[in-house]
C-alpha positions in Angstrom: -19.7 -1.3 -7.5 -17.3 0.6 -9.5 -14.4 1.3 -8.4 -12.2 4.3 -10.1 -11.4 4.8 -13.4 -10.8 2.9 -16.8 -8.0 3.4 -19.3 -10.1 6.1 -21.1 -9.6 8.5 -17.8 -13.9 8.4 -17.1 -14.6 8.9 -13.4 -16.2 5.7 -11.7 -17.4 7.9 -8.4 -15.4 7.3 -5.8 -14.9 11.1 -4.1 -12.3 12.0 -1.9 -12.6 13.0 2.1 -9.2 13.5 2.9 -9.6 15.2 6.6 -6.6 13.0 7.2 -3.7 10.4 6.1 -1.3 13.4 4.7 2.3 12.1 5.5 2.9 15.3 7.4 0.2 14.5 9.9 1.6 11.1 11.6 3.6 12.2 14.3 4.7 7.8 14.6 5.3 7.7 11.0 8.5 6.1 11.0 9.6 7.5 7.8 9.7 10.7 9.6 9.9 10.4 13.1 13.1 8.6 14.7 15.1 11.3 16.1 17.7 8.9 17.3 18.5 7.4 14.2 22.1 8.9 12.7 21.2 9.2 9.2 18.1 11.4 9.7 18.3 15.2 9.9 18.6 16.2 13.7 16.9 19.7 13.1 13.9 20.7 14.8 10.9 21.3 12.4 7.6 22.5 13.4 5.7 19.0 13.3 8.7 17.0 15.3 8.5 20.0 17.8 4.6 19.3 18.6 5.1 15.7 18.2 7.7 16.0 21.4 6.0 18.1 23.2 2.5 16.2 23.1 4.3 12.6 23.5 6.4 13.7 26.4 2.9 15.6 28.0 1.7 12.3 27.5 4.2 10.6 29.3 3.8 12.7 31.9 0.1 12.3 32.4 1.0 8.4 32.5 -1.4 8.0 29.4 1.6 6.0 27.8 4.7 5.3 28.2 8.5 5.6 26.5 8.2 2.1 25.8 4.7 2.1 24.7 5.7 4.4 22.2 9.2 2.9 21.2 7.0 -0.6 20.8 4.2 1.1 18.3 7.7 2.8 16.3 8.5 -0.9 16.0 5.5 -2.3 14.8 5.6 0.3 12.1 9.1 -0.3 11.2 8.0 -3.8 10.4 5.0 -3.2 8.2 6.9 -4.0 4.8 6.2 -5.0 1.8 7.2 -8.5 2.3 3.8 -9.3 4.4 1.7 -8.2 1.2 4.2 -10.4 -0.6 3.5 -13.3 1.9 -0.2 -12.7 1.5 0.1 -12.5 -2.4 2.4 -15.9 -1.8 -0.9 -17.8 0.1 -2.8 -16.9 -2.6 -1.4 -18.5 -5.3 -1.2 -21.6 -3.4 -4.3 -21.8 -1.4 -7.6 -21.0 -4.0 -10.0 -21.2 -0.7 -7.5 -18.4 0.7 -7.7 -16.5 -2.1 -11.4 -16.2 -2.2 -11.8 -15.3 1.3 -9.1 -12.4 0.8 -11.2 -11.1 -2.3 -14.0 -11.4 -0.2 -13.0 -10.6 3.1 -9.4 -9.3 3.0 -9.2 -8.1 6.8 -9.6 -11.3 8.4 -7.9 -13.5 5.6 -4.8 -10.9 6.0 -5.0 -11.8 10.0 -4.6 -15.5 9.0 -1.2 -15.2 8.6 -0.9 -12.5 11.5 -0.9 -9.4 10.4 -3.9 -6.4 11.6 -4.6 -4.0 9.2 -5.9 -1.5 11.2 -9.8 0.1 10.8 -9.5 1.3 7.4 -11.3 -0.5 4.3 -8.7 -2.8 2.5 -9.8 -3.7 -1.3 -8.2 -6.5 -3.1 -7.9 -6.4 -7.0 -7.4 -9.3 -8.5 -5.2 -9.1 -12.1 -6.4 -11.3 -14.8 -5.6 -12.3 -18.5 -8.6 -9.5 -19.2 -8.0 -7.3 -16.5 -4.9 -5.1 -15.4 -5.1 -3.2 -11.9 -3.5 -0.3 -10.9 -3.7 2.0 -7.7 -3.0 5.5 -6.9 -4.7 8.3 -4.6 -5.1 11.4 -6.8 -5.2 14.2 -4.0 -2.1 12.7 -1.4 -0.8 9.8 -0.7 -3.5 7.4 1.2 -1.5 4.2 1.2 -2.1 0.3 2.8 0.8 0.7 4.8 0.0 -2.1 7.3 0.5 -4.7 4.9 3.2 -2.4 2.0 5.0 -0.6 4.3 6.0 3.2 3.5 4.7 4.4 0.2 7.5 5.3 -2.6 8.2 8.5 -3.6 6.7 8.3 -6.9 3.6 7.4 -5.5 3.6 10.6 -3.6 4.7 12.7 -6.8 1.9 14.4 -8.4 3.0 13.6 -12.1 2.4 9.9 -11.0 -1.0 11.7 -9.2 -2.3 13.4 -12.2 -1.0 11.3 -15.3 -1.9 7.5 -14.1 -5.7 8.7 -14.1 -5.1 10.5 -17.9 -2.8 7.8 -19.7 -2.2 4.7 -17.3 -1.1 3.0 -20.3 2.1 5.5 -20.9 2.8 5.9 -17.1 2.8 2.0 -17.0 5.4 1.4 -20.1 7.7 4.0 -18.2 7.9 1.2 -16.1 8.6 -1.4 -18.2 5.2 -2.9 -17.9 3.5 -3.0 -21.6 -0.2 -4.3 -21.1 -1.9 -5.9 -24.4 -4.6 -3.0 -26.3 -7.3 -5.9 -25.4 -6.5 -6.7 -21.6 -8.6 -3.3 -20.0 -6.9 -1.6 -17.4 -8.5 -0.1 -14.6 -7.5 2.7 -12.4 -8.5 2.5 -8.6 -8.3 5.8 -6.8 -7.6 5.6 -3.3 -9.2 7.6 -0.4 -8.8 8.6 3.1 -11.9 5.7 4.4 -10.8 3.0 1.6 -7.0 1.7 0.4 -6.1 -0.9 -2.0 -4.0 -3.7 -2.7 -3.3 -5.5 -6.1 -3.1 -9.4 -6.6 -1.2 -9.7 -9.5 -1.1 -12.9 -11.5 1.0 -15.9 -11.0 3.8 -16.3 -13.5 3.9 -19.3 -15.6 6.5 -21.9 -14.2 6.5 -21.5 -10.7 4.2 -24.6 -10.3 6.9 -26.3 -8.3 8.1 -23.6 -6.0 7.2 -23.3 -2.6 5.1 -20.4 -0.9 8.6 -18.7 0.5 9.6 -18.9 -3.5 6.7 -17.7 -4.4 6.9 -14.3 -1.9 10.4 -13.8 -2.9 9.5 -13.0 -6.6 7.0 -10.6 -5.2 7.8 -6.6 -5.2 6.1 -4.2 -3.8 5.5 -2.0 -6.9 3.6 -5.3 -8.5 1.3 -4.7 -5.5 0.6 -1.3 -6.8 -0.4 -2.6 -10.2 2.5 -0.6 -12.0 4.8 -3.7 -12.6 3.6 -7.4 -13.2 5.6 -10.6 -11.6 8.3 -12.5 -13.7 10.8 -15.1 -12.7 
């Protein structure tokens, strides 16, 4: 099934349905929603106004409670991209894990304890032919269970509108020069279907352990816009 589209820009059919996902629109998203914390702006915006009043209704109806809430905040706050690192770790080291994450990334990504929610997760895998890179053209639909919060460039519509045109050029700005025979593939993100990047094991890490390994993983390599080095 294709999946997006190649270096030359053409549309492989994926279509968007975004009816959801838009950062404004999660009223737990931790990147916006911790009114106690001292280095966030204290004023009161439309959104954090009907996100307190429906979460304290809710509270009232007993339908949750303060600490249901504070635990889900939590759980968000510690959705970083050091469990996709993990993940990319076990499969470098593990070539039966690595085939059932290709193949069946949900439960192979529960393995080593994390959920990643309902949504469709698809693994790319980079290869000495093959360069992956992700992006969601229309907002910012993100695997945030296993990356965390997405980066502000992902979010920025010059990143939106010039990986699909020239991912070659957008790539180089960061640092990441990808041979004129190794094909690089776009993968456009949508509100039913996210992605995740395996990039490819550097050369001399033979001897270092799987905590080594994740250490040398960053999140943007996970995105497909960097590659990992020693």
């Amino acid at each position: 099934m294709s999946t997006g589209h190649d270096d030359q820009g053409h549309d492989h059919g994926h279509h968007h349905h975004h009816d959801h996902d838009h950062d404004h629109l999660h009223p737990y998203d931790p990147e916006h929603h911790h009114p106690h914390r001292a280095d966030q702006d204290d004023s009161m915006t439309y959104y954090r106004l009907m996100e307190e009043a429906v979460r304290e209704l809710m509270i009232d109806k007993g339908l949750v409670t303060a600490d249901d809430i504070r635990a889900e905040v939590e759980a968000m706050d510690a959705r970083t991209p050091a469990n996709g690192a993990l993940v990319v770790a076990r499969a470098w080291t593990d070539a039966d894990f690595k085939t059932r994450l290709i193949a069946s990334p949900k439960e192979a990504i529960a393995e080593v304890g994390h959920d990643i929610g309902p949504m469709k997760l698809i693994v790319l895998e980079n290869t000495p032919e093959v360069h992956n890179v992700v992006v969601c053209t229309l907002c910012s639909c993100y695997p945030r269970w296993i990356l965390g919060i997405p980066p502000d460039w992902y979010k920025s519509r010059s990143y939106r509108s010039r990986v699909v045109r020239e991912p070659r050029a957008v790539l180089r700005e960061f640092g990441t020069e990808i041979a004129d025979n190794r094909e690089v593939r776009v993968h456009d993100s949508t509100a039913d279907m996210r992605y995740m990047v395996l990039p490819m094991r550097p050369e001399g890490t033979d001897s270092m352990s799987e905590e080594e390994l994740a250490a040398l993983v960053h999140r943007d390599s996970m995105i497909g816009v960097t590659e990992v080095s020693v």
